[in-house]
VEXMAR-338051 format. One record per residue: x, y, z of N, C-alpha, C in turn; residue in three letters. Coordinates in pm, 1 decimal, always signed. Example, Ala and Ser with C-alpha at 12.3 -4.5 7.8 and 13.67 -1.06 7.14 Angstrom:
! VEXMAR-338051
+1319.0, -569.0, +780.0, +1230.0, -450.0, +780.0, +1320.0, -330.0, +780.0, ALA
+1285.0, -225.0, +708.0, +1367.0, -106.0, +714.0, +1290.0, +3.0, +787.0, SER
***
This chain:
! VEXMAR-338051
-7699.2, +3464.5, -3971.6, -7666.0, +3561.8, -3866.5, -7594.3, +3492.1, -3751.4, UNK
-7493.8, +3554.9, -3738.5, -7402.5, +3511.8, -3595.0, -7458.7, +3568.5, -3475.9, UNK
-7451.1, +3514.0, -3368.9, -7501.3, +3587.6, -3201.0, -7366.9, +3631.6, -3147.3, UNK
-7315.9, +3724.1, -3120.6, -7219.6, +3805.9, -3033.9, -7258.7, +3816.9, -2921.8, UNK
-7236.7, +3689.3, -2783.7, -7234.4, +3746.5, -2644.2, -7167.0, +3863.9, -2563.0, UNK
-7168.6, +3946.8, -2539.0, -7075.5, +4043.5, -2475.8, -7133.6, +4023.5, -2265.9, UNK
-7053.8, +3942.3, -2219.3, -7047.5, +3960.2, -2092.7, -7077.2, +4085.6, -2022.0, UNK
-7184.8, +4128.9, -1938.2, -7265.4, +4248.9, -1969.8, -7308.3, +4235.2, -1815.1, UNK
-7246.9, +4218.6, -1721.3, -7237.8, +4281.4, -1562.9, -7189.8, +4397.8, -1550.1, UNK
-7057.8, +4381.4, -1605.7, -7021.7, +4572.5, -1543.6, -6898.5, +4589.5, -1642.7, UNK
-6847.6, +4701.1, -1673.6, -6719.0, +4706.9, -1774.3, -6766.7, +4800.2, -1867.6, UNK
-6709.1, +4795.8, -1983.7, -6735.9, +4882.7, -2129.1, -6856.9, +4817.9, -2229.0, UNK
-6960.8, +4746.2, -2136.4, -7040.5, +4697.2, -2236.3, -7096.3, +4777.2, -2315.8, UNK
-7102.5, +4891.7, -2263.6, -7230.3, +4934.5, -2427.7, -7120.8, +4994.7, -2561.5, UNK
-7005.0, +5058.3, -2475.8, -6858.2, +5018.6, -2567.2, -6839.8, +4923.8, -2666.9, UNK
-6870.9, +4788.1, -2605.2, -6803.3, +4637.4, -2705.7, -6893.0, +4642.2, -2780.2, UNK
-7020.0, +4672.8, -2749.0, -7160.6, +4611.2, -2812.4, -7116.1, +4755.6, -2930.9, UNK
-7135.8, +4881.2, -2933.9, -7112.2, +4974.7, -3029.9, -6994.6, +4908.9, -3116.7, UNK
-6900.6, +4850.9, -3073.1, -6741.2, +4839.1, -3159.3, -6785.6, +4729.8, -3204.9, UNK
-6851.9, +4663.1, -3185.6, -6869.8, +4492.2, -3202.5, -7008.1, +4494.8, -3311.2, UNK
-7103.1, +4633.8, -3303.7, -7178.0, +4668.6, -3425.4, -7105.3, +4740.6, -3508.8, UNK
-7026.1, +4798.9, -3496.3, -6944.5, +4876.5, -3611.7, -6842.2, +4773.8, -3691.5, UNK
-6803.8, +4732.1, -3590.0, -6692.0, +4618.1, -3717.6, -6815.2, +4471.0, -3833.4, UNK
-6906.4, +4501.0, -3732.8, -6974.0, +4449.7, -3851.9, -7020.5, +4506.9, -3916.4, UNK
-7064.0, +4618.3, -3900.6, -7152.6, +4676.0, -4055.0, -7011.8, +4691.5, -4106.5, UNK
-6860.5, +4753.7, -4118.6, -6792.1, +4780.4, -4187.5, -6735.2, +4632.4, -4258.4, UNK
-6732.5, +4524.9, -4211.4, -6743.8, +4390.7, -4272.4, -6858.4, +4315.5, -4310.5, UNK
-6967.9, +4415.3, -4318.7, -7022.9, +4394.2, -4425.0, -7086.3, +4209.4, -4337.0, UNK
-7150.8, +4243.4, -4219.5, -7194.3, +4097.2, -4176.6, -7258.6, +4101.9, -4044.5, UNK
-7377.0, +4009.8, -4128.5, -7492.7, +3999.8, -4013.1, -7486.6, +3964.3, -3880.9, UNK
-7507.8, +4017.2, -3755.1, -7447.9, +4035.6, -3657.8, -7569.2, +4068.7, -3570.9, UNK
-7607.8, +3962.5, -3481.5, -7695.4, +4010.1, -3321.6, -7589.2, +4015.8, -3218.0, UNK
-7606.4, +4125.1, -3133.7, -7548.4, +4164.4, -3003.1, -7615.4, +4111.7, -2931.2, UNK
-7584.6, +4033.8, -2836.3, -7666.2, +3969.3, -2690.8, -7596.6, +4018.2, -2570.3, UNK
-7693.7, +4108.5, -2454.7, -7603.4, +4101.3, -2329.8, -7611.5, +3931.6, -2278.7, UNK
-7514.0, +3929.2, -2201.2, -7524.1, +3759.1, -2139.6, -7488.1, +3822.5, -1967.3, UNK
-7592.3, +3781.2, -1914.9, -7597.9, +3758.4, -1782.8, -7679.2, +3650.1, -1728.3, UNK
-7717.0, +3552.3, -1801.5, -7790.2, +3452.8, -1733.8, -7801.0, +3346.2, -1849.6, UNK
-7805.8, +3144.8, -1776.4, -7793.9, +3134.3, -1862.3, -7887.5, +3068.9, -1998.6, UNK
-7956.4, +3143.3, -1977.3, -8056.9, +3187.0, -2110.3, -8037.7, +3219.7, -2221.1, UNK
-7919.3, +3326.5, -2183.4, -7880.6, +3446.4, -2263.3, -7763.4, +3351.3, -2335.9, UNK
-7673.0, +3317.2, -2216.4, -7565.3, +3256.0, -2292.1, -7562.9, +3105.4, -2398.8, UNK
-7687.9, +3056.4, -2374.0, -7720.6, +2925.1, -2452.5, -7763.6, +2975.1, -2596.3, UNK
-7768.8, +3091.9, -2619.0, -7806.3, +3155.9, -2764.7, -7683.1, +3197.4, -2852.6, UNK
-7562.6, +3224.5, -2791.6, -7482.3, +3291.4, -2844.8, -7345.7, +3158.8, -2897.8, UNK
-7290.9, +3269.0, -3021.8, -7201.7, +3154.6, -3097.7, -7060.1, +3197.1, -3050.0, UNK
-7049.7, +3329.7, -2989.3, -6896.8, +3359.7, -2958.3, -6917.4, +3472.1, -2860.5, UNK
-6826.6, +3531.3, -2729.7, -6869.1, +3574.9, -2649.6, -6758.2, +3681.7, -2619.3, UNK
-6813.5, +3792.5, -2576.0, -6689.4, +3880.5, -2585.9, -6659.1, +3911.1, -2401.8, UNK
-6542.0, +3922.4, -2352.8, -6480.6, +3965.1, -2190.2, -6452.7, +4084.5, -2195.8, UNK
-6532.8, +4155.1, -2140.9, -6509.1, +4281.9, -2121.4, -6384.1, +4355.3, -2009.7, UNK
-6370.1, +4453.2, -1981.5, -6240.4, +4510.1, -1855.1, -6328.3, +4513.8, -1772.3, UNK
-6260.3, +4552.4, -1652.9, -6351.2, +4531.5, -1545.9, -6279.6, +4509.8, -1426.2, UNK
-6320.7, +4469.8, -1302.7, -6266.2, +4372.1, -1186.1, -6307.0, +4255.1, -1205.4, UNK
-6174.0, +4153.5, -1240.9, -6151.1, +4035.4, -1268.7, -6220.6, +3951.1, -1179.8, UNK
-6193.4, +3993.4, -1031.3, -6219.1, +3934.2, -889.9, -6421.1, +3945.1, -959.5, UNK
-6436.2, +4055.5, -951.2, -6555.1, +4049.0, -933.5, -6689.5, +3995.5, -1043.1, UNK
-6609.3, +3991.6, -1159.1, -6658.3, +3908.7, -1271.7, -6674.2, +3767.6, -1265.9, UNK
-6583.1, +3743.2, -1196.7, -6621.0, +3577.2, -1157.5, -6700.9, +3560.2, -1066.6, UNK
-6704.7, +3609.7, -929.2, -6856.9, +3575.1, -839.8, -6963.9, +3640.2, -887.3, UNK
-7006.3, +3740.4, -1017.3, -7111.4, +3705.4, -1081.2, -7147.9, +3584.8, -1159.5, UNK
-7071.1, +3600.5, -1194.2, -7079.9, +3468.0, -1317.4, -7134.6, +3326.3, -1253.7, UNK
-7077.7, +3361.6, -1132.5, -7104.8, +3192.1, -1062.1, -7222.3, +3205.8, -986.4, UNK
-7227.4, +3338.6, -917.8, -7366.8, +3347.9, -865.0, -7490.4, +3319.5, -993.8, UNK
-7440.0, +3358.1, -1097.3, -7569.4, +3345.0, -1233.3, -7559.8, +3234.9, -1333.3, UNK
-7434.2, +3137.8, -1267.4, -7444.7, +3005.5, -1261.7, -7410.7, +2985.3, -1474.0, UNK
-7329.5, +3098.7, -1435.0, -7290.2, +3082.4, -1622.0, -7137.3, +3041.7, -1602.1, UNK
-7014.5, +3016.1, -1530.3, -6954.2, +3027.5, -1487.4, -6909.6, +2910.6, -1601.3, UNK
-6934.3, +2777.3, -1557.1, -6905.0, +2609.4, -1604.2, -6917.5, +2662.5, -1759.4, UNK
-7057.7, +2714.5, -1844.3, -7100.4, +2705.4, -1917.9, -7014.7, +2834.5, -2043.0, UNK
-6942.6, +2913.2, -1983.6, -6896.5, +3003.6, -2026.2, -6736.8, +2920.0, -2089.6, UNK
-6716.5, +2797.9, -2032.3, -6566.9, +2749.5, -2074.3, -6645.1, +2633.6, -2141.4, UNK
-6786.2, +2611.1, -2247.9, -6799.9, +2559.9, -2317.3, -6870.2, +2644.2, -2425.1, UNK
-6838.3, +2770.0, -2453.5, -6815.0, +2842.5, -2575.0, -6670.8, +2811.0, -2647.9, UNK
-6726.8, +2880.3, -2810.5, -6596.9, +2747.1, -2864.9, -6469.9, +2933.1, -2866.8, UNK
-6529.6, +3065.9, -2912.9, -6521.2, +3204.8, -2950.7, -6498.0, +3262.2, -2848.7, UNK
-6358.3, +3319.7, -2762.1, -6396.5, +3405.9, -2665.0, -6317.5, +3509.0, -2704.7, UNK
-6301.7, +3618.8, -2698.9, -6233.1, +3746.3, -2695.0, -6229.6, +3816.3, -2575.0, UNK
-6104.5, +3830.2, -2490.4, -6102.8, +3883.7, -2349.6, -6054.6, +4012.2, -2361.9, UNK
-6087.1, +4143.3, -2315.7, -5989.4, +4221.7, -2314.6, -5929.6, +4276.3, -2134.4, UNK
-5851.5, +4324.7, -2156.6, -5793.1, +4373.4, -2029.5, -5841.8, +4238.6, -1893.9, UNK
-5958.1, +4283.9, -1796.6, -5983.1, +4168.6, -1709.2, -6057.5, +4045.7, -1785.2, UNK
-6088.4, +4096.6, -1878.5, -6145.9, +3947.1, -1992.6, -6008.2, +3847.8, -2016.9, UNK
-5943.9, +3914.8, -2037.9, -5772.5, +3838.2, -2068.2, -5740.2, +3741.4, -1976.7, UNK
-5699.4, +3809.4, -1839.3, -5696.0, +3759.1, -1733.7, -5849.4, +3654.0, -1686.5, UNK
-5949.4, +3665.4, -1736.9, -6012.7, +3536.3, -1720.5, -5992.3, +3418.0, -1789.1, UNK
-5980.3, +3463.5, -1919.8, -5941.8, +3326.6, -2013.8, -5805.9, +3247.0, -1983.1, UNK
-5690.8, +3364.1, -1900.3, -5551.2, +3280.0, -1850.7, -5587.2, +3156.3, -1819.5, UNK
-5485.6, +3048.6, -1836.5, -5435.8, +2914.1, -1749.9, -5376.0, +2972.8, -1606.3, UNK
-5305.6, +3052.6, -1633.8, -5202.8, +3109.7, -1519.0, -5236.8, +3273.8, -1491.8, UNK
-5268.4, +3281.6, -1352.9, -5323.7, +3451.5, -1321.5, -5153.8, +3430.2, -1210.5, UNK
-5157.8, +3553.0, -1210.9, -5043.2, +3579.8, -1086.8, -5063.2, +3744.7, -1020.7, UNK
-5091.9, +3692.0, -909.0, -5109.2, +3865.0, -810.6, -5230.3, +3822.2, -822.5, UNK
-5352.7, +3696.0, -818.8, -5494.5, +3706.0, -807.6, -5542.8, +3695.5, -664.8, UNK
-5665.5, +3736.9, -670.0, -5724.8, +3770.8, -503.8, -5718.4, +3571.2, -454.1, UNK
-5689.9, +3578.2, -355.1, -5703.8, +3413.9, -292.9, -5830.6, +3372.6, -328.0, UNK
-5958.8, +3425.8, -383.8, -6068.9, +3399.3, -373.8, -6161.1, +3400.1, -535.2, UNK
-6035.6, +3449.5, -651.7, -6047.7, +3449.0, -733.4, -5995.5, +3322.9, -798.4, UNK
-6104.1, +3292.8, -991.7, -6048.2, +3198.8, -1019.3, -6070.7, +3233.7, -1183.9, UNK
-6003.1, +3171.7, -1279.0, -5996.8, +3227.3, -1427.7, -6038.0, +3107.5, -1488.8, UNK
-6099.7, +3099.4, -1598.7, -6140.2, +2999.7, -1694.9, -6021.8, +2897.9, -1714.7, UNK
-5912.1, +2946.7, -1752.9, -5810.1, +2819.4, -1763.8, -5822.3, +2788.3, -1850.4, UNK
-5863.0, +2828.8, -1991.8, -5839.7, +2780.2, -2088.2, -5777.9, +2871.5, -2187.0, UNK
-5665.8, +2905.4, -2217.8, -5602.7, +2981.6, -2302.8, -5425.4, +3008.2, -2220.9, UNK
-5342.1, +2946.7, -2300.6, -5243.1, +2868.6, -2248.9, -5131.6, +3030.3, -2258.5, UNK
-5160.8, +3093.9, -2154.6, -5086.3, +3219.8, -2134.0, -5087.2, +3242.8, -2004.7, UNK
-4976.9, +3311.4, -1955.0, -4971.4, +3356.1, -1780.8, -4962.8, +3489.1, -1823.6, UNK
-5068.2, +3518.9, -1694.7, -5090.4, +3662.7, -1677.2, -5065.0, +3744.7, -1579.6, UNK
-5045.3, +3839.5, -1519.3, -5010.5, +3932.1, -1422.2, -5099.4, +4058.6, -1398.6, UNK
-5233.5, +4028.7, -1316.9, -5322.7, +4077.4, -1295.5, -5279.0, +4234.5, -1225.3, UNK
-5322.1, +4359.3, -1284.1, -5285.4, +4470.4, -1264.4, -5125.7, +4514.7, -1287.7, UNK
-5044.5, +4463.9, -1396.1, -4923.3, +4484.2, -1355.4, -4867.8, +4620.0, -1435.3, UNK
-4968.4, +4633.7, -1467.0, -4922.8, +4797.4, -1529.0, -4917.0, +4916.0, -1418.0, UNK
-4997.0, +4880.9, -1317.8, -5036.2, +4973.2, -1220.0, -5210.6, +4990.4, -1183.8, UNK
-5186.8, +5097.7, -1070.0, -5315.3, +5109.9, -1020.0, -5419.2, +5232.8, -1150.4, UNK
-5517.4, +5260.5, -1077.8, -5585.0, +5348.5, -1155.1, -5534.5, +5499.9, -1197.2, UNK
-5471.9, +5500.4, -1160.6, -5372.1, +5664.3, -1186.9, -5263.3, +5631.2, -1278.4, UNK
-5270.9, +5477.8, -1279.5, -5115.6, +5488.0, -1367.5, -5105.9, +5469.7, -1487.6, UNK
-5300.2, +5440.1, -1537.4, -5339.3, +5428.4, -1695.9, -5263.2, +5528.6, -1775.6, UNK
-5256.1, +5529.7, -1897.8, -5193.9, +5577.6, -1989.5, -5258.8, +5535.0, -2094.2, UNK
-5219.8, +5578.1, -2245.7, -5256.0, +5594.6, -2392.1, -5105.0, +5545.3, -2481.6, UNK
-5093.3, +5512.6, -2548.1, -4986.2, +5515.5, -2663.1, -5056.8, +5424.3, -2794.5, UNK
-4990.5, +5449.5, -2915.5, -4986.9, +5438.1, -3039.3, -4919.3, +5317.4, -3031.1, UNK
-4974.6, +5183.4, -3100.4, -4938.5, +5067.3, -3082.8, -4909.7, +5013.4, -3244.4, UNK
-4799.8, +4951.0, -3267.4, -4800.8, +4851.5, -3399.3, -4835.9, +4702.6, -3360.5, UNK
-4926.0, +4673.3, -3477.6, -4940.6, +4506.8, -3424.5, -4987.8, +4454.3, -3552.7, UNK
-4973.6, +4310.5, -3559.4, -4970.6, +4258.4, -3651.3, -5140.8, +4265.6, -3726.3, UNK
-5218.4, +4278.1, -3681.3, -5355.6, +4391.1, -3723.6, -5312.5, +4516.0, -3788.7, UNK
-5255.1, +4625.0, -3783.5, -5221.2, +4699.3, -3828.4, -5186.0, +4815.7, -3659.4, UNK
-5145.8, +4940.2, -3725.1, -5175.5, +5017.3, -3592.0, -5296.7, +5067.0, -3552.9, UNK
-5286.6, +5046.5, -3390.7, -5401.1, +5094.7, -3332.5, -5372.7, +5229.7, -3185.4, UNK
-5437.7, +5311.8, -3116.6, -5446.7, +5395.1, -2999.5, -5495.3, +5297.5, -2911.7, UNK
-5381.3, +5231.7, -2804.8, -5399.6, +5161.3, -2691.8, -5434.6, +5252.4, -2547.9, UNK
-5549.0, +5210.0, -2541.9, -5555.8, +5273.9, -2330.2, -5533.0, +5182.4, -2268.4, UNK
-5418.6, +5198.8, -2154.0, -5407.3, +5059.9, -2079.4, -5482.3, +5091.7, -1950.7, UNK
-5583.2, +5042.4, -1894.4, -5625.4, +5116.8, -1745.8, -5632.8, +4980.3, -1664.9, UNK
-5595.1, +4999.9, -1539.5, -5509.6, +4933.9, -1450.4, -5476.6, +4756.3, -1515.8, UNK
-5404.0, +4767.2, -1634.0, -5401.5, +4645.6, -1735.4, -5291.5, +4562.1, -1665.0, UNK
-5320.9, +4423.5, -1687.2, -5262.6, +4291.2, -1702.7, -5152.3, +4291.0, -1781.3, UNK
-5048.1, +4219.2, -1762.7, -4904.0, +4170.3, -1847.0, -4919.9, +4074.3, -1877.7, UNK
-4906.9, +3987.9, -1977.1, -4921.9, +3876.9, -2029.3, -4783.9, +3852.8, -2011.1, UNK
-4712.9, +3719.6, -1959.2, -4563.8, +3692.0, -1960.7, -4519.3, +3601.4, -2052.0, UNK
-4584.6, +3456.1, -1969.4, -4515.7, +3315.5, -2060.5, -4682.0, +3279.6, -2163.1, UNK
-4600.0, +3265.4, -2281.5, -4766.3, +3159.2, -2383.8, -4712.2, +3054.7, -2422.2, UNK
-4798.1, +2970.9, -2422.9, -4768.4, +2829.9, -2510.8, -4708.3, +2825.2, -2669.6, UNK
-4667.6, +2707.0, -2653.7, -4643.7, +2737.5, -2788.5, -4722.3, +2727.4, -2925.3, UNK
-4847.0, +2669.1, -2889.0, -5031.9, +2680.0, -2970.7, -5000.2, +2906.7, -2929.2, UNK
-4992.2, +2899.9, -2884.2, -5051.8, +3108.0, -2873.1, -4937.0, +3149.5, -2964.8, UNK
-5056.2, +3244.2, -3068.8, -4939.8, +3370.4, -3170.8, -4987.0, +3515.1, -3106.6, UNK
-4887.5, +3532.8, -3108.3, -4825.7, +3678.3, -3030.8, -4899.5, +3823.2, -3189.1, UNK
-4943.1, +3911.3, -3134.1, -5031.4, +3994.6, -3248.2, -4960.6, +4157.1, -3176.7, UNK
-4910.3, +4160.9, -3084.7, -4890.8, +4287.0, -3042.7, -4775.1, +4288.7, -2925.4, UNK
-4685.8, +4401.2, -2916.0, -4606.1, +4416.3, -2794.0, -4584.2, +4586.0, -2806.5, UNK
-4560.8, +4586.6, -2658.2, -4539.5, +4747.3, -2569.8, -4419.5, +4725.5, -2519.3, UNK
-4297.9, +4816.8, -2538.7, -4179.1, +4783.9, -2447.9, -4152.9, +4644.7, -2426.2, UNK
-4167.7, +4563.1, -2543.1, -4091.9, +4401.8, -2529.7, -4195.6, +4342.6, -2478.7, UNK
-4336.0, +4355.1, -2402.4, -4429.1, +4300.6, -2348.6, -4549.2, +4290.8, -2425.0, UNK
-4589.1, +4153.7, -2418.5, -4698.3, +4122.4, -2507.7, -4844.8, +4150.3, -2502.2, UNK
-4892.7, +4236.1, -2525.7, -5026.9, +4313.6, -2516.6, -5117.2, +4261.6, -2616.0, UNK
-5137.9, +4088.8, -2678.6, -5218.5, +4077.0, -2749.2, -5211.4, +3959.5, -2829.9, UNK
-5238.5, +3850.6, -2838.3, -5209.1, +3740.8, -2871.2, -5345.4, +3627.5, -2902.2, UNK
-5329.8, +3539.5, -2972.1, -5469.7, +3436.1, -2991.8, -5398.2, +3327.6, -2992.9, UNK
-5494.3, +3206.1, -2971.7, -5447.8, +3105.8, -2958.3, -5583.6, +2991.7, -3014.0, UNK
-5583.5, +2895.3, -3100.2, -5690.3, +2795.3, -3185.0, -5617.7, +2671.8, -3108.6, UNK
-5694.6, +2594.7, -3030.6, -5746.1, +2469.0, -2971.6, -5840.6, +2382.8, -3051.3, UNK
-5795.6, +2298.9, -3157.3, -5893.0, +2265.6, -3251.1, -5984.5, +2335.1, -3257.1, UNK
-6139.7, +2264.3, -3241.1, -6253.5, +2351.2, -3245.2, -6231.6, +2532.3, -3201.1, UNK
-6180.6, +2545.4, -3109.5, -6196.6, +2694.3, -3017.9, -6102.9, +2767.8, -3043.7, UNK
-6089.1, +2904.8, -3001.1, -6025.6, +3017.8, -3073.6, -6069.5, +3137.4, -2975.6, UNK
-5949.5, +3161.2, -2927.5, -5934.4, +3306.7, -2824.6, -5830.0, +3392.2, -2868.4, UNK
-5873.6, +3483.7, -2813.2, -5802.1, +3618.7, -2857.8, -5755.4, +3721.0, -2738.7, UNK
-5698.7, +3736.7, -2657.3, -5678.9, +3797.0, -2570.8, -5564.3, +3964.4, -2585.7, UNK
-5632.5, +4073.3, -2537.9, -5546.8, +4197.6, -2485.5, -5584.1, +4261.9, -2385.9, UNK
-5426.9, +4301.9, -2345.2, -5429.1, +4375.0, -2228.5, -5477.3, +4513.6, -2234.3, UNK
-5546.0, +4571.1, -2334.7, -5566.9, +4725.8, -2311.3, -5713.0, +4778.6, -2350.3, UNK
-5801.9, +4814.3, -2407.0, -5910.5, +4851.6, -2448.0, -5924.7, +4878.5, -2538.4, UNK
-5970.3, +4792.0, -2664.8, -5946.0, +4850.8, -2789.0, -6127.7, +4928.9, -2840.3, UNK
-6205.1, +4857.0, -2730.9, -6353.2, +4962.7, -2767.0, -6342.2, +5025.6, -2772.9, UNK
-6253.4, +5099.7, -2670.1, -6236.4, +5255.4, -2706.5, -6202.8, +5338.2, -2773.5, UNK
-6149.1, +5308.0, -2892.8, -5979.9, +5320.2, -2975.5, -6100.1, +5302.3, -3155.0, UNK
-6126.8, +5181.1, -3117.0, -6102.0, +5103.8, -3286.1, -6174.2, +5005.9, -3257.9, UNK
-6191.3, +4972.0, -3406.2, -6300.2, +4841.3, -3396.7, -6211.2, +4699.3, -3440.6, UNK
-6063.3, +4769.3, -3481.6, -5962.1, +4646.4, -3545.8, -5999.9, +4507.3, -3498.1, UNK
-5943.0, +4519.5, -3334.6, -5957.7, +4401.9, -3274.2, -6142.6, +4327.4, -3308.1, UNK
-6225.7, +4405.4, -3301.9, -6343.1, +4365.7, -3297.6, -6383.6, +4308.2, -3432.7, UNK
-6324.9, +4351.1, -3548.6, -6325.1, +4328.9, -3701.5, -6297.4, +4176.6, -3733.1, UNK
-6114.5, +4189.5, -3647.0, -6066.5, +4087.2, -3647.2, -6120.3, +3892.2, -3592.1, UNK
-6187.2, +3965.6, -3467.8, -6269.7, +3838.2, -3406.3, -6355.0, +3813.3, -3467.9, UNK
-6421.5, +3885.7, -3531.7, -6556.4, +3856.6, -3590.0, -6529.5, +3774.0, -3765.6, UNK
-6424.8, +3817.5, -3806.5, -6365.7, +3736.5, -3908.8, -6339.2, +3601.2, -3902.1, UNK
-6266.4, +3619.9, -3774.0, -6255.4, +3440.0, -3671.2, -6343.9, +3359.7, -3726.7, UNK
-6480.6, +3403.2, -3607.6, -6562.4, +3378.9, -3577.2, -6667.9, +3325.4, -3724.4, UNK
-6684.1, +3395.6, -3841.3, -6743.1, +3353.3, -3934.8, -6652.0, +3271.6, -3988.4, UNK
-6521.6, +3290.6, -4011.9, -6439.2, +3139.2, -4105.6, -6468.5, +3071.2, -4029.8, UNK
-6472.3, +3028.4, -3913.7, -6454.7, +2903.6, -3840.3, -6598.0, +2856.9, -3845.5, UNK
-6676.6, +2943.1, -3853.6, -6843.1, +2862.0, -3843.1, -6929.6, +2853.0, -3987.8, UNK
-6837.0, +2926.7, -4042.5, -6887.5, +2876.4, -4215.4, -6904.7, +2734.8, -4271.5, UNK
***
């Protein structure tokens, strides 16, 4: 059995945790959900999921609950929307007081879709197959390394990409796929067992 952390302060957690049990029973694989807010929680888990959210405000939990250091020595992360923007090397438009994991070699553009009115829906192709994207007040991903493969784009803009650092393996999108589909969630969790088999 694998442990699935899902970062579980504020966001679509009971969302990831439902999509993140459904892509496993449909792959057919043993699967504990852990909330992680302390770090107790997070010393149990083998791969950890970033939920949407306020970016700003996900990090002074994290550090107030002193999981902060310990969260960029998971080897599995999957960010979505403000999860994305934590795993960036490069945030741009971030609060002066904000700070991102830095490990996942992509620049990001915190809110650059717009504010909360300017969310939207569309029908996405990606190298997963197609999925129903919600973007709500979502991140642009601009420049990636050349370790990051590109899995998805909107109007020429990259909405979805992973990147393997020897041992480690992230997955980052800009839109919400809990809501939608379990693709993305299928997909990590596939990761996640080849690599720890």
């Amino acid at each position: 059995m694998k442990k699935i952390g899902i970062l579980a302060f504020h966001g679509d957690v009971i969302e990831h945790t439902e999509a993140t049990k459904q892509a496993a029973a449909n792959l057919h694989l043993d699967v504990e959900v852990i909330p992680v807010r302390s770090v107790d929680s997070i010393k149990q888990i083998d791969a950890l999921i970033l939920p949407g959210g306020e970016s700003t405000t996900l990090y002074k939990l994290c550090e107030r609950a002193k999981i902060w250091e310990k969260m960029k020595q998971i080897n599995y992360i999957f960010g979505t929307c403000a999860g994305a923007i934590m795993l960036a090397k490069v945030v741009r438009h971030k609060m002066f007081d904000q700070k991102s994991l830095e490990l996942m070699d992509i620049e990001i553009d915190r809110n650059a879709y717009g504010r909360q009115t300017d969310s939207f829906e569309k029908d996405v192709n990606t190298k997963l197959g197609p999925t129903h994207a919600i973007f709500i007040r979502a991140p642009k991903i601009g420049k990636v390394g050349k370790s990051v493969t590109i899995l998805g784009k909107y109007n020429n803009q990259i909405i979805a990409c992973e990147e393997r650092v020897g041992e480690k393996y992230y997955l980052a999108v800009c839109f919400h796929p809990e809501l939608s589909s379990p693709l993305f969630h299928e997909y990590f969790l596939r990761k996640v067992y080849l690599f720890l088999s």
